[in-house]
MARDOKOL-603595 format. One record per residue (C-alpha): x negated, y, z negated; residue in three letters; residue number from 1. Coordinates in Angstrom, 3 decimals, m for minus. Layout:
{u:X; v:Y; w:Z; resn:ala; resi:NUM}
...
This chain:
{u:0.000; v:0.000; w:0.000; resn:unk; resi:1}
{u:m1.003; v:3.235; w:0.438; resn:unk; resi:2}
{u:m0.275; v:6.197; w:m2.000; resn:unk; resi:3}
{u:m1.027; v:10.049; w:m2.082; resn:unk; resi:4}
{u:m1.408; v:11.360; w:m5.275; resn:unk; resi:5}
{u:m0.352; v:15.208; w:m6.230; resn:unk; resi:6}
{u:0.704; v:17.198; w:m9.499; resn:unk; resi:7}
{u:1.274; v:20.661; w:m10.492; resn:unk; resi:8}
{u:m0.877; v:21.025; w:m13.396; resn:unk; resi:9}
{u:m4.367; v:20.652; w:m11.482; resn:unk; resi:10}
{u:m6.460; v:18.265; w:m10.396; resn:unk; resi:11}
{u:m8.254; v:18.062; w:m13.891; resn:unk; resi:12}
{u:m5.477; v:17.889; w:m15.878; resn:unk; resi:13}
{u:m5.397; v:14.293; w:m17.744; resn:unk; resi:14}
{u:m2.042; v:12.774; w:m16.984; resn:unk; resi:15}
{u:m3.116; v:13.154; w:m13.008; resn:unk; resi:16}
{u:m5.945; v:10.966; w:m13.894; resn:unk; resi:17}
{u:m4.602; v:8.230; w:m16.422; resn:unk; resi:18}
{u:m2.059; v:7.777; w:m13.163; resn:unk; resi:19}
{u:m4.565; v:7.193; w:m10.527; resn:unk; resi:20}
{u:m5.880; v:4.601; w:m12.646; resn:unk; resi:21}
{u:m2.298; v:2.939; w:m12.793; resn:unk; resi:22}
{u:m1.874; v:3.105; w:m9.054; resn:unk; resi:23}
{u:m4.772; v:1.888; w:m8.252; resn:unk; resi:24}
{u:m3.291; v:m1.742; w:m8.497; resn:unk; resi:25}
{u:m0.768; v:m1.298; w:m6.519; resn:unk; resi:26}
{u:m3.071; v:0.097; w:m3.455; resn:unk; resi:27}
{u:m5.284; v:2.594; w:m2.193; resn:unk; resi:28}
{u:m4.878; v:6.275; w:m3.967; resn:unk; resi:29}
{u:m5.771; v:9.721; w:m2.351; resn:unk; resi:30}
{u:m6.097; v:11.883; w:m4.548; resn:unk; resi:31}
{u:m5.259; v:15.374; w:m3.038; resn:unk; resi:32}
{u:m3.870; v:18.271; w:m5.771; resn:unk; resi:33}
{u:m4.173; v:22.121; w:m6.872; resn:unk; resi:34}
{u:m7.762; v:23.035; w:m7.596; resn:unk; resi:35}
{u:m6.034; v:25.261; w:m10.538; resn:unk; resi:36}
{u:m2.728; v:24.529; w:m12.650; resn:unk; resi:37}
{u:0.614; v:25.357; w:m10.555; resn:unk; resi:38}
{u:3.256; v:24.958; w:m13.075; resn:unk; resi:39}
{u:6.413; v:26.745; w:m11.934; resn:unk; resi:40}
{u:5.324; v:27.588; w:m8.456; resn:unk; resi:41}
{u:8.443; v:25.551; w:m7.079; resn:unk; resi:42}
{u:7.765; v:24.994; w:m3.315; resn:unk; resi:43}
{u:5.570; v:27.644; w:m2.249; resn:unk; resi:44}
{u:3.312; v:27.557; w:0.678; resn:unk; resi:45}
{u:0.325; v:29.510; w:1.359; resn:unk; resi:46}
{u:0.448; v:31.200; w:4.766; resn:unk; resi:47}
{u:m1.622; v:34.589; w:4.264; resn:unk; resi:48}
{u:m4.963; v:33.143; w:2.743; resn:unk; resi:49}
{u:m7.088; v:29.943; w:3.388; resn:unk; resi:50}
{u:m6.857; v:26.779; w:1.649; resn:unk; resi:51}
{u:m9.958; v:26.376; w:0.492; resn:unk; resi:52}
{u:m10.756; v:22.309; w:m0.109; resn:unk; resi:53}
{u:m13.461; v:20.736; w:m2.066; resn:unk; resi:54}
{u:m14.484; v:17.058; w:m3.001; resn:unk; resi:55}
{u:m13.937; v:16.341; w:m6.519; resn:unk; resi:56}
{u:m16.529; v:13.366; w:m7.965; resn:unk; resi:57}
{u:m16.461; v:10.942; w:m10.783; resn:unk; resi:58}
{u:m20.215; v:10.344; w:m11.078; resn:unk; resi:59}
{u:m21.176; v:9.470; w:m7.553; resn:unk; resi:60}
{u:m17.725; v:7.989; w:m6.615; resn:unk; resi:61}
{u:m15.239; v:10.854; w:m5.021; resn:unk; resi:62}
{u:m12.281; v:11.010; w:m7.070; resn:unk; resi:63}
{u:m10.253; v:12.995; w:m4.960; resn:unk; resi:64}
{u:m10.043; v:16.432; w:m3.370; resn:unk; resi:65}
{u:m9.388; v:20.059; w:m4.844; resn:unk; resi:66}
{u:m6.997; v:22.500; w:m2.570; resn:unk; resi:67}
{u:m6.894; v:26.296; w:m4.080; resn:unk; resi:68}
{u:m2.947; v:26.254; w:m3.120; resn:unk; resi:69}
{u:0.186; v:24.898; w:m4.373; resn:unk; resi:70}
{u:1.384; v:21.639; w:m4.658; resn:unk; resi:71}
{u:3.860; v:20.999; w:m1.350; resn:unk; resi:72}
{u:0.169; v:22.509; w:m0.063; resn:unk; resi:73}
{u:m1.355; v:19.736; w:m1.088; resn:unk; resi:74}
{u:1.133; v:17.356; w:0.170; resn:unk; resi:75}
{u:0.867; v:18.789; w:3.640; resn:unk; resi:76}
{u:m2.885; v:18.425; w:3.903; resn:unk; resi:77}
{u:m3.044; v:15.408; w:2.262; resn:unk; resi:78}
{u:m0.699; v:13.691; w:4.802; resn:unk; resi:79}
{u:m2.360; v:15.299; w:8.000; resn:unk; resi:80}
{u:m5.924; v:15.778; w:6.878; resn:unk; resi:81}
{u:m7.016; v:13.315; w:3.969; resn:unk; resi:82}
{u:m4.790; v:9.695; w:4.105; resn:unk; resi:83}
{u:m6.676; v:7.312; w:5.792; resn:unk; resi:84}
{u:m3.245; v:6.613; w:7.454; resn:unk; resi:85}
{u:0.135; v:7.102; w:6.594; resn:unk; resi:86}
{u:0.861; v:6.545; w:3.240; resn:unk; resi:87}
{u:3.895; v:4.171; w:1.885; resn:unk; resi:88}
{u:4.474; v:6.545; w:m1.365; resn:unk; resi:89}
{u:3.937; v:10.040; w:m2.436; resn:unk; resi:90}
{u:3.213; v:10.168; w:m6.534; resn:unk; resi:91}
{u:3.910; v:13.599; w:m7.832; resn:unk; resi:92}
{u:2.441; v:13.515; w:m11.928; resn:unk; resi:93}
{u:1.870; v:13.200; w:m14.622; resn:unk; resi:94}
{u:3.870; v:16.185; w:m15.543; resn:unk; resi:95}
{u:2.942; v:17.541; w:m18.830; resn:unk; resi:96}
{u:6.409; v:18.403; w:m19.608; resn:unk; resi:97}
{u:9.673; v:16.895; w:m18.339; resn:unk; resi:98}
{u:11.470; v:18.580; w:m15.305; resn:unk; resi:99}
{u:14.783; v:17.786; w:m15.586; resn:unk; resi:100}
{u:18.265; v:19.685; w:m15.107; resn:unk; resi:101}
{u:17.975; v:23.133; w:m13.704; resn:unk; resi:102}
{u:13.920; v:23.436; w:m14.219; resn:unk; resi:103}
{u:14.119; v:20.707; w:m11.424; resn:unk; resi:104}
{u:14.203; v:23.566; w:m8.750; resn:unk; resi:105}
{u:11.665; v:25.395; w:m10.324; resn:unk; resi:106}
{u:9.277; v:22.774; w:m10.609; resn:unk; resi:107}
{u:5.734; v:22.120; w:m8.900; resn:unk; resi:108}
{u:5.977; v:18.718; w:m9.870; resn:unk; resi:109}
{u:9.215; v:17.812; w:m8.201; resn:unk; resi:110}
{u:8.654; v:19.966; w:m4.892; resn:unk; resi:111}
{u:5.569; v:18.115; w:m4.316; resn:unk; resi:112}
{u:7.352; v:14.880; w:m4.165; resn:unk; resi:113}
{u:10.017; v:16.756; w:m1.871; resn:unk; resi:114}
{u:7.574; v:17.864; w:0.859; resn:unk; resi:115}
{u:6.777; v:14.407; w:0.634; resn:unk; resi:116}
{u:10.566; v:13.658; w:1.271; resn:unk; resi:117}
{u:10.329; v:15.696; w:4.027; resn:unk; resi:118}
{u:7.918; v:13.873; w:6.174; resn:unk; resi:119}
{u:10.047; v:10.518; w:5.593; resn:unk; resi:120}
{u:8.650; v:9.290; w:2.424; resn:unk; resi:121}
{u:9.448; v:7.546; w:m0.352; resn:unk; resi:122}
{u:8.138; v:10.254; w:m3.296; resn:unk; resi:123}
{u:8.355; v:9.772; w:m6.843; resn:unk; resi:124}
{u:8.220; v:13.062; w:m9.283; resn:unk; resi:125}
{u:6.956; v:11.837; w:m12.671; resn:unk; resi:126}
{u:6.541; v:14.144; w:m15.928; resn:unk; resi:127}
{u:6.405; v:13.470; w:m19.503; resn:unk; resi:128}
{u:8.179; v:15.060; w:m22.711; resn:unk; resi:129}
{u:5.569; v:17.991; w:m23.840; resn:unk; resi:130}
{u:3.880; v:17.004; w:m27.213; resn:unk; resi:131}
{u:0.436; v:18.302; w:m29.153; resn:unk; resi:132}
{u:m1.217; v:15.319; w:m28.331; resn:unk; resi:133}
{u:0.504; v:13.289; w:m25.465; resn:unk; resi:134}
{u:m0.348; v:9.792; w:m24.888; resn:unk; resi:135}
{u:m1.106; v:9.715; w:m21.130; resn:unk; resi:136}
{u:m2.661; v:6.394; w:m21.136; resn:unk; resi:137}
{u:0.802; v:4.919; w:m22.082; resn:unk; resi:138}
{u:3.202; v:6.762; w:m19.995; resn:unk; resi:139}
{u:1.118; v:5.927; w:m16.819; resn:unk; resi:140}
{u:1.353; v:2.446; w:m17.161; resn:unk; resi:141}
{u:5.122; v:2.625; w:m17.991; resn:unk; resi:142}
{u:5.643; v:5.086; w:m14.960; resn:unk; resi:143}
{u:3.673; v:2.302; w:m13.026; resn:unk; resi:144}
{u:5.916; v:m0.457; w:m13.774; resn:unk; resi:145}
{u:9.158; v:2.081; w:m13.213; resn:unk; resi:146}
{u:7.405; v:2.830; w:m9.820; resn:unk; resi:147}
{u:7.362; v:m0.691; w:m9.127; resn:unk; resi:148}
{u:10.557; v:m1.843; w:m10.239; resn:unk; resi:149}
{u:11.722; v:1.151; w:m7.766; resn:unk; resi:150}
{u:9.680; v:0.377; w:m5.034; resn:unk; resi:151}
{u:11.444; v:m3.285; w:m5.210; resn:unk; resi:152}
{u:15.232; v:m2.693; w:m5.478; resn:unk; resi:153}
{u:15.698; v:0.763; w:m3.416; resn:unk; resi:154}
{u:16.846; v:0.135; w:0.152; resn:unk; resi:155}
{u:14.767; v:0.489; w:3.340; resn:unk; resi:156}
{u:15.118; v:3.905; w:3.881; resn:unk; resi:157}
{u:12.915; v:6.876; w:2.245; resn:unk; resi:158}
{u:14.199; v:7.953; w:m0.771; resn:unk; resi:159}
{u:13.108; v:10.638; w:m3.229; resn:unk; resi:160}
{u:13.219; v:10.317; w:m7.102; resn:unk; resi:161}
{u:12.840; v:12.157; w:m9.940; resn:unk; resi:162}
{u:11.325; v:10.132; w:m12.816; resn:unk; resi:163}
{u:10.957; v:11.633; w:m16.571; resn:unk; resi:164}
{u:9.509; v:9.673; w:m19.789; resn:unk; resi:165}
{u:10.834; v:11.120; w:m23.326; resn:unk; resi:166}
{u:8.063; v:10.699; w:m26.023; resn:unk; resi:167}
{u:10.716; v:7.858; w:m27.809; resn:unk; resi:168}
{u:10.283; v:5.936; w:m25.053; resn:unk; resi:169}
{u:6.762; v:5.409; w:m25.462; resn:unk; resi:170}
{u:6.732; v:3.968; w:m28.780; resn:unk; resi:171}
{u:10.211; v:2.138; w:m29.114; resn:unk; resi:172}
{u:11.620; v:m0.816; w:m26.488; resn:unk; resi:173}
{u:11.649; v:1.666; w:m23.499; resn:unk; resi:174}
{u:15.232; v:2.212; w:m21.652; resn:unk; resi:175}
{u:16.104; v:3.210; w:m18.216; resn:unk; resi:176}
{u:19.029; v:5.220; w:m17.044; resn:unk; resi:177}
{u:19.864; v:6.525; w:m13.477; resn:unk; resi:178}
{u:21.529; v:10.035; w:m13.898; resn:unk; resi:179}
{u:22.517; v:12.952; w:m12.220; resn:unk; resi:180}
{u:20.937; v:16.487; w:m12.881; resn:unk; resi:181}
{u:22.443; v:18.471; w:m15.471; resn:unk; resi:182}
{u:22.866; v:21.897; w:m13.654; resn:unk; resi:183}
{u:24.112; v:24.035; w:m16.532; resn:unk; resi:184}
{u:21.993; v:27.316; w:m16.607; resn:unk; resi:185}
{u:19.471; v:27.225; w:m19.533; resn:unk; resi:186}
{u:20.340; v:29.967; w:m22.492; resn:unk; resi:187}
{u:17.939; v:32.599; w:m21.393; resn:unk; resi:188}
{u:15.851; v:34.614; w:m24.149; resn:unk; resi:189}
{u:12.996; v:36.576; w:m24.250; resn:unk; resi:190}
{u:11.179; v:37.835; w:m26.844; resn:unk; resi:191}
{u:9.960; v:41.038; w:m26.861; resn:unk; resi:192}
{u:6.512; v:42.255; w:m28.296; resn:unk; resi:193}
{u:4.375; v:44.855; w:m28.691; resn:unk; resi:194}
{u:0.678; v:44.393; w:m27.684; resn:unk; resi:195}
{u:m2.384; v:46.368; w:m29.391; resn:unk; resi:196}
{u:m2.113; v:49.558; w:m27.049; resn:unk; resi:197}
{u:1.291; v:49.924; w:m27.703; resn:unk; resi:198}
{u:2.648; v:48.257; w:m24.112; resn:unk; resi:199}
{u:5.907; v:45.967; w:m24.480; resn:unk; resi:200}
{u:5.767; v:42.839; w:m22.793; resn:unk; resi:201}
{u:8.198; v:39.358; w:m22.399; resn:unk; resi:202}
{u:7.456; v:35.844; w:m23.621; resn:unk; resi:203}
{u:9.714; v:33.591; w:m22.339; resn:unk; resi:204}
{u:11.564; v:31.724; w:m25.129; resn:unk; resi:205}
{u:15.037; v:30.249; w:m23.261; resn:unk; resi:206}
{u:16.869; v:27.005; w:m24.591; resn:unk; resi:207}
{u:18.191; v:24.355; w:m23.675; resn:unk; resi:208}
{u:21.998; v:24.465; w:m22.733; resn:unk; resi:209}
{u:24.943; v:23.375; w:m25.290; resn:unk; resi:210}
{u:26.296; v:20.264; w:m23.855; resn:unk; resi:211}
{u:30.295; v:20.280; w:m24.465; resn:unk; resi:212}
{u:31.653; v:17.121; w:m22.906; resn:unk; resi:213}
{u:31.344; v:13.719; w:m22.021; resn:unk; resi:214}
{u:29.343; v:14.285; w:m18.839; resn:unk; resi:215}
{u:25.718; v:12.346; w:m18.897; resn:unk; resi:216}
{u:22.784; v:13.847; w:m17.256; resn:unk; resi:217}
{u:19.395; v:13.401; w:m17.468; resn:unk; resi:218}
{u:19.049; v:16.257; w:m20.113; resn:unk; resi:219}
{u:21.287; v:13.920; w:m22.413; resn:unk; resi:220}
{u:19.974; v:10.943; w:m21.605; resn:unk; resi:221}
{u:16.551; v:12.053; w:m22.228; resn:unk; resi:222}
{u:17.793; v:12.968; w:m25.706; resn:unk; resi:223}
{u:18.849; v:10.077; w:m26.236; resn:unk; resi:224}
{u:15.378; v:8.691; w:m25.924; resn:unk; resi:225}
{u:15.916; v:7.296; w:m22.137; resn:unk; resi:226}
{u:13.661; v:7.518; w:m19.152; resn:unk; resi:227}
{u:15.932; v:8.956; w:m16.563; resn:unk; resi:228}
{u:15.448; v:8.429; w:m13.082; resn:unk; resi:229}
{u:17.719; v:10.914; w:m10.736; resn:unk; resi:230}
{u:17.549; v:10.135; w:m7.234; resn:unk; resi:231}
{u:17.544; v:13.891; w:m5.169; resn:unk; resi:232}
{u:17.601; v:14.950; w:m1.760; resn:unk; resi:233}
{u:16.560; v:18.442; w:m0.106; resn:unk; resi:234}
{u:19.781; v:19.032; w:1.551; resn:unk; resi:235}
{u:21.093; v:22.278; w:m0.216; resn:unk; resi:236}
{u:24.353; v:22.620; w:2.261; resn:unk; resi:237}
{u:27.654; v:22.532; w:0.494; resn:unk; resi:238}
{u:29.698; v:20.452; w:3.059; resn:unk; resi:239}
{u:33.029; v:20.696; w:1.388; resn:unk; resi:240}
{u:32.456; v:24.418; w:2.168; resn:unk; resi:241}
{u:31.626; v:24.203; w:5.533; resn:unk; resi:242}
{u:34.635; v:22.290; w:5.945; resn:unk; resi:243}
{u:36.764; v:24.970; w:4.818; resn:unk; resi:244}
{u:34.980; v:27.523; w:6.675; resn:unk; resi:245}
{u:35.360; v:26.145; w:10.046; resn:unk; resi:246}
{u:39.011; v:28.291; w:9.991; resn:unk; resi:247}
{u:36.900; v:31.556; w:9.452; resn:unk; resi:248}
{u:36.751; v:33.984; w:12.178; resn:unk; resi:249}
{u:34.502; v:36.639; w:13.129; resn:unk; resi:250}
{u:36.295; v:38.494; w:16.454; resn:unk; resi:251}
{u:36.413; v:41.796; w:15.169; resn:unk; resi:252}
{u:32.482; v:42.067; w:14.550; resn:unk; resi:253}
{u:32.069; v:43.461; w:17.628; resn:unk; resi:254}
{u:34.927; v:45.635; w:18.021; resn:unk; resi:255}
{u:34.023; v:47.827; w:14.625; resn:unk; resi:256}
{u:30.900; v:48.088; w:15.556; resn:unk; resi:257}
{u:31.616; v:50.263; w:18.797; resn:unk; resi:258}
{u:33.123; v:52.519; w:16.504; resn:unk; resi:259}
């Protein structure tokens, strides 16, 4: 099999590298991600400046390769510049922090694995619950066997998922649920502060949102201890509106504007 390997948080960062040691027996890993953390670029591309690309080593062995540009950046080149051929899988992860529910379109993490989706791929986001110390080592070889156990039941045709670990899963008999993605709008708060010349500035401080009914979602689930897996797709059209659009008319465009 072969896999290209991405994340948001850098190609240092330690959860990237405890899961390209998991992969690794399941087939050849490139390794192509940001040369700097990308958290929360979404999926930006870099048109106006170069992508500048060096060769990261482990000792004498080349671990992978460095792109100063965003994730879905790193996608791109790594599918038409770096895989030996084309790859079965794009890995996105490990996230430090989950991405689930509305931070899912904001995410690095996740629009990796959806430029992936967008060359016909299978691509798998991965990210784990943020904690002082985090036990990388652990999640990567559960997200390894998820990964498989995915890789062996989905269908024949590309699908993208979005895969998040809770800490409680790490420790206790680890549970799966498939979910949607809770879209209920975060309760935003800043906090507002003063720095030593005087200047005001933001720290961003929102919450999650209050969950009110019986609906469950990958926020709740992951509560609930669960790894969540939510299946996505990059369509954004709202087809039920389309639908009741196709009535609309627009005749009288042109006649106002010769007014």
């Amino acid at each position: 099999m072969e896999i290209l390997l991405t994340n948001d948080d850098g190609i240092y960062a330690p959860g990237l590298a405890a899961l390209q040691k998991e992969l690794a027996a399941l087939g050849n890993v490139t390794l192509v991600a940001p040369a700097v953390e990308q958290s929360g670029v979404g999926h930006s591309i870099t048109y106006l400046t170069p992508l500048i690309v060096n060769e990261v080593f482990d000792g004498i062995k080349r671990r992978g390769y460095a792109v100063e540009g965003s994730p879905a950046d790193c996608v791109k080149l790594g599918l038409t510049e770096y895989c030996p051929r084309r790859p079965d899988l794009v890995v996105s992860g490990i996230n430090y922090g989950l991405n689930a529910g509305i931070n899912v379109l904001y995410s690095g993490t996740v629009a990796a694995a959806i430029e992936g989706a967008f060359f016909g791929l299978t691509s798998i986001a991965v990210s784990l619950e943020f904690r002082q110390h985090p036990e990388f080592d652990r999640a990567a070889s559960l997200a390894r066997r998820v990964i498989e156990r995915i890789l062996a039941q989905k269908g024949p045709t590309p699908q993208l998922y979005n895969v998040n670990i809770p800490t409680a899963a790490l420790w206790d008999k680890p549970q799966v649920k498939i979910v949607p993605m809770d879209v209920r709008q975060y309760a935003e708060h800043y906090e507002k502060r003063v720095d030593p010349r005087g200047r005001s500035y933001f720290w961003a401080a929102g919450r999650l949102p209050e969950h009110h009914d019986a609906t469950e979602t990958d926020l709740t689930a992951l509560a609930d201890g669960y790894i969540t897996i939510t299946p996505l797709e990059f369509d954004l059209t709202k087809r039920a509106a389309v639908a009741a659009m196709h009535g609309w008319t627009f005749d009288e465009l042109e006649r106002d504007g010769k007014g």
